[in-house]
C-alpha positions as CSV (number, residue, x, y, z in Angstrom):
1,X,297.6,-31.2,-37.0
2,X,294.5,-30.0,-35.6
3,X,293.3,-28.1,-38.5
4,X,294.0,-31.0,-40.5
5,X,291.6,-33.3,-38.8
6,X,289.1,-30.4,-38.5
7,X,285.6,-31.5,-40.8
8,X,284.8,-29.7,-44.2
9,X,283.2,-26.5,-43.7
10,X,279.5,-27.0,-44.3
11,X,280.0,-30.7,-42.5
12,X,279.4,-31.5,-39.0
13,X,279.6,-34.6,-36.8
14,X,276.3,-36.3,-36.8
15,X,275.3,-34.7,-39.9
16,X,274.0,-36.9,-42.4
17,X,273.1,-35.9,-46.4
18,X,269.5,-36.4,-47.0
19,X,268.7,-38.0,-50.4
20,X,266.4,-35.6,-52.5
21,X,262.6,-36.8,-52.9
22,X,261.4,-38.6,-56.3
23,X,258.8,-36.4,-58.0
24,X,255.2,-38.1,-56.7
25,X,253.9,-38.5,-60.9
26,X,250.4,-37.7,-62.1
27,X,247.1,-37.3,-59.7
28,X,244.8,-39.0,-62.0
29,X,248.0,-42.3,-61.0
30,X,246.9,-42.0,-57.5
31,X,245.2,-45.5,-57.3
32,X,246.8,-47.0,-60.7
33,X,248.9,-50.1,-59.2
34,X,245.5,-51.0,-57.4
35,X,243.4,-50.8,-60.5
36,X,245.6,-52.5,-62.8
37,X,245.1,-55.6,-61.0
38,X,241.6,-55.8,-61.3
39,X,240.2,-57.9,-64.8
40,X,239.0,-55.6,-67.3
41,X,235.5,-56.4,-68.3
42,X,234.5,-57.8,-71.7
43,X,231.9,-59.7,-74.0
44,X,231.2,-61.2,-77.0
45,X,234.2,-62.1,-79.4
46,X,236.5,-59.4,-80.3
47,X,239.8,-59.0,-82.6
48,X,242.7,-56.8,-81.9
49,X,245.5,-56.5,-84.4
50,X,248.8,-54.4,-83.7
51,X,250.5,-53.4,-86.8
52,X,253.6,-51.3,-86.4
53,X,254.1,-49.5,-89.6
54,X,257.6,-47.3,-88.4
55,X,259.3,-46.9,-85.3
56,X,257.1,-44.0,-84.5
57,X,253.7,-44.6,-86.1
58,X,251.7,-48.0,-85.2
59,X,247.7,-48.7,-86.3
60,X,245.8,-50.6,-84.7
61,X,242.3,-52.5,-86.0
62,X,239.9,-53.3,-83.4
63,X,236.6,-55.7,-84.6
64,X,234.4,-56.1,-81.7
65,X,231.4,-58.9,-82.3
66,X,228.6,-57.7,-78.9
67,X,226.3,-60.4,-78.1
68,X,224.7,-57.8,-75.5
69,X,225.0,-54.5,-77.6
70,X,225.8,-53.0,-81.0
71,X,229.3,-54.9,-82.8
72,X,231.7,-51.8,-83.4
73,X,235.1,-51.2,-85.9
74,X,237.3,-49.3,-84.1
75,X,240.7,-48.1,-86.1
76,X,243.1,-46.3,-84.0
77,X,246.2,-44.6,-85.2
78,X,249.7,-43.7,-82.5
79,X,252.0,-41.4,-83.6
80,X,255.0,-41.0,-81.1
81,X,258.4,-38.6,-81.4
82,X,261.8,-38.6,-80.3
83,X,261.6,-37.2,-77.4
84,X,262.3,-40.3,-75.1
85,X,262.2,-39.2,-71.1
86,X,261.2,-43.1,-70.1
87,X,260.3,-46.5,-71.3
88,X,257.0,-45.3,-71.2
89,X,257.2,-41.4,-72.1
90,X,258.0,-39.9,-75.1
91,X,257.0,-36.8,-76.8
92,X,255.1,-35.7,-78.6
93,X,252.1,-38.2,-79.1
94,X,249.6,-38.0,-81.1
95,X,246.6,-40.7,-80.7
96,X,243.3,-40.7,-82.7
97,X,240.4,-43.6,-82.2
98,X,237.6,-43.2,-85.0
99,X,234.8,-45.8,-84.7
100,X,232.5,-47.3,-88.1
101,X,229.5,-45.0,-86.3
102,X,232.1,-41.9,-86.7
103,X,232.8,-41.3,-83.1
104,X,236.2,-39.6,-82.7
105,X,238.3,-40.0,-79.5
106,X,241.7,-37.7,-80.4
107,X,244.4,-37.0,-77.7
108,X,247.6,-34.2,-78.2
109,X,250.7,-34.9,-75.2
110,X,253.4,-32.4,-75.7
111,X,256.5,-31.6,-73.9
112,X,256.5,-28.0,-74.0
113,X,259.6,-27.9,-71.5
114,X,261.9,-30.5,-70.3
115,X,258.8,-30.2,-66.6
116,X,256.0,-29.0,-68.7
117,X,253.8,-31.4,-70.2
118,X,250.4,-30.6,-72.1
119,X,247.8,-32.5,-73.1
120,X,244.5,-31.6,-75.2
121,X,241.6,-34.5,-75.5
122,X,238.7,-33.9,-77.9
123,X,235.7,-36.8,-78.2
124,X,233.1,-36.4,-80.9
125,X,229.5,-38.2,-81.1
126,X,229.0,-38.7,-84.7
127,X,229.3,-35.4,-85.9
128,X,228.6,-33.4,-82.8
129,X,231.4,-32.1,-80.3
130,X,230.7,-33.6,-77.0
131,X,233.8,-33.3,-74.5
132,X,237.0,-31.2,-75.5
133,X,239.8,-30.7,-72.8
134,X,242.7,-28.9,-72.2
135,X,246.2,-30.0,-69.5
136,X,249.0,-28.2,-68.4
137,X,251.2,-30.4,-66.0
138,X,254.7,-28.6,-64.3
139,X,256.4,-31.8,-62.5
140,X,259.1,-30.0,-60.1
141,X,261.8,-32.1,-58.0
142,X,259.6,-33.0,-55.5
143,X,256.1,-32.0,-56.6
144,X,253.7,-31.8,-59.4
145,X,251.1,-29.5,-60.1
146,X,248.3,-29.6,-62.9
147,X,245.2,-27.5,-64.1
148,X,242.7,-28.7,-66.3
149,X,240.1,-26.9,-68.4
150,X,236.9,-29.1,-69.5
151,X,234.4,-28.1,-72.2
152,X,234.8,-24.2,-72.2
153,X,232.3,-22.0,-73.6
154,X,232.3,-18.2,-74.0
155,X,229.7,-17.6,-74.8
156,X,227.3,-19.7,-72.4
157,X,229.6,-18.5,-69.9
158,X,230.0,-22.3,-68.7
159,X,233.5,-23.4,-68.2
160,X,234.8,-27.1,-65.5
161,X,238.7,-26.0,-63.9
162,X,240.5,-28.5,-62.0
163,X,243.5,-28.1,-60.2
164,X,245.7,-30.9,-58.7
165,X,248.9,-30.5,-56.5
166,X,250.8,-33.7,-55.0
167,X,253.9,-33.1,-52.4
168,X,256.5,-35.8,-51.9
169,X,256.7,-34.9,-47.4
170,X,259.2,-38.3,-47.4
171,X,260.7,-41.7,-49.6
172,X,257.4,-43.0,-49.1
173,X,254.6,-40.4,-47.8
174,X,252.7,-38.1,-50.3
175,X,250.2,-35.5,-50.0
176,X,248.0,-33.4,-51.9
177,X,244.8,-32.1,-53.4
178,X,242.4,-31.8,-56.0
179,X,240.0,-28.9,-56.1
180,X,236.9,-28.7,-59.2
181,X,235.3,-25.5,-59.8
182,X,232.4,-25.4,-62.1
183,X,229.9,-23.0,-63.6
184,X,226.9,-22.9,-65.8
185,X,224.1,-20.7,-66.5
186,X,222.4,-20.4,-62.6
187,X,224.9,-23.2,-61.1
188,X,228.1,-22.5,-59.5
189,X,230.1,-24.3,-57.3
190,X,233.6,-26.0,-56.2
191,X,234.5,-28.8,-54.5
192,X,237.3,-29.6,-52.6
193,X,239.4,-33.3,-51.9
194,X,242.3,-34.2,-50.2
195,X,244.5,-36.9,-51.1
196,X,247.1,-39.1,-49.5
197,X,249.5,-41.9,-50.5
198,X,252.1,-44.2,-48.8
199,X,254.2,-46.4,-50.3
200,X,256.0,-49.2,-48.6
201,X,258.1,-52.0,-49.5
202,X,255.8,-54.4,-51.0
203,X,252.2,-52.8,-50.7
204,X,251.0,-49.2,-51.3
205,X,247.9,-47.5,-49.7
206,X,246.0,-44.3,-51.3
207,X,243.0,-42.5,-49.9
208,X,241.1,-39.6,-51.1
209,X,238.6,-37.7,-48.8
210,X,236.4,-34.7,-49.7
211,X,232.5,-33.7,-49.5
212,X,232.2,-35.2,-52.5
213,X,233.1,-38.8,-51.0
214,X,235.9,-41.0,-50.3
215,X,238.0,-43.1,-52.3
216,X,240.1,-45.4,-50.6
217,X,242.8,-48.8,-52.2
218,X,245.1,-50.7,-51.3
219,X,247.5,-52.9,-53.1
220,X,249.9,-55.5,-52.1
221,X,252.7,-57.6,-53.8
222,X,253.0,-60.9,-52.1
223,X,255.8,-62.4,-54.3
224,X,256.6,-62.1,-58.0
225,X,253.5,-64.6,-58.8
226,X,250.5,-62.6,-56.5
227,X,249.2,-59.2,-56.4
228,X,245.8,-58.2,-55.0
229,X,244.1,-55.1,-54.2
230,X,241.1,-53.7,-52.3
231,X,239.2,-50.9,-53.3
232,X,236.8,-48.8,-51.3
233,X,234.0,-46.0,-52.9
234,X,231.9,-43.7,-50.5
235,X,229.1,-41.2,-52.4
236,X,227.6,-38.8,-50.5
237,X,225.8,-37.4,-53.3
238,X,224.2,-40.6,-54.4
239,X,224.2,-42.0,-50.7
240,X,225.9,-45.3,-51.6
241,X,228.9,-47.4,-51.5
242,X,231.2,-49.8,-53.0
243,X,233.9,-52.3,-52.3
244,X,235.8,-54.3,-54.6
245,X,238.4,-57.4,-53.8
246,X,240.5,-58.3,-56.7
247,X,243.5,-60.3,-57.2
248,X,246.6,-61.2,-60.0
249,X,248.6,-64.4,-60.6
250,X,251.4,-64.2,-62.6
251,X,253.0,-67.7,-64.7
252,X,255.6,-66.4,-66.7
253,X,256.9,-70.4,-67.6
254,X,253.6,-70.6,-68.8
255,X,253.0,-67.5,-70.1
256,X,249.5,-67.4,-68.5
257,X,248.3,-63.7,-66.2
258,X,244.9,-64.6,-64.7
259,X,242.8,-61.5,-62.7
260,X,239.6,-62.0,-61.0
261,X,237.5,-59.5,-58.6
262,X,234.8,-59.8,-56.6
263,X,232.8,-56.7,-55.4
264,X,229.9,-55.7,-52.6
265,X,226.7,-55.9,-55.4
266,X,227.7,-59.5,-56.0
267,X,229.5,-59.8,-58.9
268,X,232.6,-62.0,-59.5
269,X,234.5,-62.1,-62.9
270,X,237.9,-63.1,-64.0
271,X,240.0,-63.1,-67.0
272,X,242.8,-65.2,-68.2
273,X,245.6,-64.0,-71.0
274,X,247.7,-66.6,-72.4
275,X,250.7,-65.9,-74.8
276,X,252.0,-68.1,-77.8
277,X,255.0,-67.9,-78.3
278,X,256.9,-67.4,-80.3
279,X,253.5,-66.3,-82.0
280,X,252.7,-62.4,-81.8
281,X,249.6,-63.4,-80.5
282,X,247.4,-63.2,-77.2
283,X,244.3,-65.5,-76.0
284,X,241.9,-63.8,-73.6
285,X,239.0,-65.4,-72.0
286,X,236.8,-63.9,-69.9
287,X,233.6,-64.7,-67.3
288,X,231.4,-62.1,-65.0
289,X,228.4,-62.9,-62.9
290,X,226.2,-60.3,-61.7
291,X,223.9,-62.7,-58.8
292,X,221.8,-59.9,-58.1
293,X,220.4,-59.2,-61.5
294,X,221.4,-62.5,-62.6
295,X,223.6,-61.4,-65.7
296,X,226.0,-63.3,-66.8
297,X,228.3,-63.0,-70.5
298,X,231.3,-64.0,-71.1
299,X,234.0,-62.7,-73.7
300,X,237.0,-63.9,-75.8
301,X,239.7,-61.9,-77.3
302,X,242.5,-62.2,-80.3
303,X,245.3,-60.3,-80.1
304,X,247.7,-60.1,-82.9
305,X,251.1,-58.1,-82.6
């Protein structure tokens, strides 16, 4: 009888099973929840239309009328496979954005393993090369880990390497780093910034602190209608800072989203997207005031699909 009510071997009393920790994502994602609640700046009249040719190839058309710069086509192409990890993920994906000037912004994300993921980005001026760059991403259970070559050159010997690792420590506590290395004909140097994020029930604080700076948000989710964030900016290289307030309310009976900011140089903006349904379309208007320099414009969008 007594071996009978004995535990399993490799169980004790008291023991409890600890649930494995979620893989912390992407660095560049750090401060993403934050940011997306913030309006996203615009002017003049512009017209975006969606049109998905197949399930895996969509084009998009992008007229932009600038009452404060040059008006600008933009015609961008998405090309996605059947590789599926998440709603939001799939492999590969193929993404080029050619403007009427010429301007070429092209993007390559391949899964070259079911935890490797690679991206290359190359952006063209006209006819001139001006940034190409070069990912490699290994997400592990608990961990991810990236390195990122910018603009190399052989021959001038110039070459930008970053490196980012993020550690999941608990459910809700990660930690990391970033480190940039560059070099250029009589320049050389590296710099070094630490990052951590905490993740709570309904709000979510990141902060990243090198000698470059500090880079600090925080986000909150009051209820299903309310979000806001706070973000903070430090410089120590150009001896200044920033601070941003902004703020998201949610109507989905009405099918309204409205985002405003306000920042530390005295600007306030806000934007509000309305859906008609059952219409594939989107009305955006948007306001900013700069009090400083006394600038304001204003902006309204048409999106179609």
């Amino acid at each position: 009888m007594g071996n009978m009510l004995s535990p399993l071997p490799g169980l004790r009393r008291g023991s409890h099973r600890k649930e494995p920790l979620a893989n912390p994502g992407s660095f560049d994602e750090l401060h993403r929840k934050c940011k997306e609640v913030f309006p996203q700046q615009t002017e003049g009249v512009k017209l975006i239309i969606n049109k998905s040719l197949t399930s895996h190839f969509q084009v998009t058309h992008t007229i932009h009328m600038s009452t404060i710069g040059q008006s600008h086509y933009h015609l961008n192409t998405t090309y996605v496979g059947d590789q599926q990890l998440s709603p939001t993920e799939a492999f590969p994906t193929l993404i080029g954005d050619i403007n009427n000037a010429g301007s070429l912004n092209a993007q390559v994300l391949h899964l070259l393993a079911e935890r490797i993921r690679t991206k290359a980005v190359f952006q063209t001026q006209q006819s001139k090369f001006m940034t190409w760059q070069f990912d490699t991403e290994y997400r592990g259970d608990d961990y991810t880990a990236t390195l990122t070559l910018g603009n190399p050159d052989l021959i001038s010997e110039s070459i930008i390497v970053v490196a980012h690792f993020l550690q999941s420590i608990t459910s809700r506590l990660v930690l990391g780093g970033e480190m940039v290395y560059h070099r250029r004909p009589g320049e050389e140097g590296a710099i070094v910034t630490l990052a951590g994020k905490y993740t709570a029930l309904k709000w979510i604080a990141t902060l990243n602190l090198g000698y470059g700076g500090a880079h600090a948000s925080y986000y909150h989710r009051a209820n299903d209608q309310i979000q806001v964030g706070v973000e903070f900016e430090a410089n120590t290289r150009l001896q200044d800072t920033s601070f941003a307030f902004g703020y998201q309310l949610t109507l989905p009976q009405a099918n309204m989203v409205f985002r405003g900011f306000l920042d530390s140089s005295w600007c306030v903006g806000a934007v509000l997207e309305k859906k008609l349904p059952p219409l594939p379309v989107t009305l955006a208007l948007g306001a900013f005031l700069n009090h400083w320099k006394n600038r304001f414009h204003c902006g309204f969008s048409i999106i179609v699909g």
